[in-house]
C-alpha positions as CSV (number, residue, x, y, z in Angstrom):
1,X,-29.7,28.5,-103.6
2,X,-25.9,27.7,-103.9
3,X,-24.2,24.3,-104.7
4,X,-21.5,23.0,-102.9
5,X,-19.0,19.9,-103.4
6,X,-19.2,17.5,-106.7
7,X,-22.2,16.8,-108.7
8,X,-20.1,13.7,-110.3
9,X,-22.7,11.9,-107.7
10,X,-25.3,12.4,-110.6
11,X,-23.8,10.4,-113.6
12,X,-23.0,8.1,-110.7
13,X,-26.2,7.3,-109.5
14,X,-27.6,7.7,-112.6
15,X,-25.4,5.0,-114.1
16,X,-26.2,2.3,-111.7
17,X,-30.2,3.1,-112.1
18,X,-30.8,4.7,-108.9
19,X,-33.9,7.1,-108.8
20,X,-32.2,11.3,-108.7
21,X,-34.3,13.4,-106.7
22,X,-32.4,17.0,-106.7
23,X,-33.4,20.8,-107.0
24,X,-32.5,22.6,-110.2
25,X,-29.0,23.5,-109.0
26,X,-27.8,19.4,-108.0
27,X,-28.7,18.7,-111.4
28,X,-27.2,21.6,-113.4
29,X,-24.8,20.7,-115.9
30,X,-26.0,17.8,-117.4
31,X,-29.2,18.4,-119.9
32,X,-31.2,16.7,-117.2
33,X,-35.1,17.7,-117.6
34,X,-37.4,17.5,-114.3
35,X,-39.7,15.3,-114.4
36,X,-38.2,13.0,-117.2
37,X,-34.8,12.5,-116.0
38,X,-35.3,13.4,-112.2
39,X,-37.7,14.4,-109.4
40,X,-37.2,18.0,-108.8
41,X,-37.5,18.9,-105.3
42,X,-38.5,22.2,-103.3
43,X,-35.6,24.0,-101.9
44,X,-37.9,25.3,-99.0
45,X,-39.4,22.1,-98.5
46,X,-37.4,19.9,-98.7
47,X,-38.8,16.6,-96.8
48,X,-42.3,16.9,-98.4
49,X,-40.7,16.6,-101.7
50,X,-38.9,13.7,-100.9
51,X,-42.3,11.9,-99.4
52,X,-44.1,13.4,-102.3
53,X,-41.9,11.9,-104.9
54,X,-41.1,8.3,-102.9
55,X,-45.1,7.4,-103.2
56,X,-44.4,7.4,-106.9
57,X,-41.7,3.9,-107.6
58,X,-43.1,3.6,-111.3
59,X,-42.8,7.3,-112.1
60,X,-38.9,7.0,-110.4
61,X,-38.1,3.7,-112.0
62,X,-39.1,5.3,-115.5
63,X,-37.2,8.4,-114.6
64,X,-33.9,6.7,-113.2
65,X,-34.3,4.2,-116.9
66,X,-34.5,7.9,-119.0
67,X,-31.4,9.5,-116.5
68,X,-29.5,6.0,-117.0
69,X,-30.4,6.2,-121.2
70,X,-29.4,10.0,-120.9
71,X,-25.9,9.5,-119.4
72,X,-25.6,6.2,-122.2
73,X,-26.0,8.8,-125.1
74,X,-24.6,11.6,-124.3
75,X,-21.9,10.9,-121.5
76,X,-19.5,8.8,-122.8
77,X,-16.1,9.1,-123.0
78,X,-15.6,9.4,-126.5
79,X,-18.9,11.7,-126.4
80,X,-17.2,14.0,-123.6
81,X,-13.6,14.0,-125.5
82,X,-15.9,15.6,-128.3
83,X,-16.6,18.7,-126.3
């Protein structure tokens, strides 16, 4: 599976505490673990991994809190002006 356009959405969404739900390749880049950080979806099905994760708000609430803690850390700007 290919990517295409901007992952910036991910520290985005992150940032304001909204749950990620991505495959592998819409979070590369970032140190993000599935599971912990996001809700890693099946490429090849695609819908029952959304359902699947959305009957789970505790699990994405404590996911989208680690992802928003993550990007805190490690994603700043004097962090990134480090690298």
């Amino acid at each position: 599976m290919e990517g295409g356009g901007s992952s910036l959405k991910i520290p985005d969404m992150a940032a304001h505490g909204v749950p990620l739900i991505s495959t592998e390749v819409g979070a590369r880049g970032y140190d993000l673990l599935p599971g912990q950080h996001y809700s890693l979806i099946d490429p090849d099905d695609i819908s029952a991994s959304i359902r699947d994760a959305l009957k789970d708000p505790e699990r994405l609430a404590m996911q989208a809190s680690a992802a928003a803690v993550h990007f805190a850390q490690h994603f700043t700007w004097p962090k990134i002006a480090q690298k």
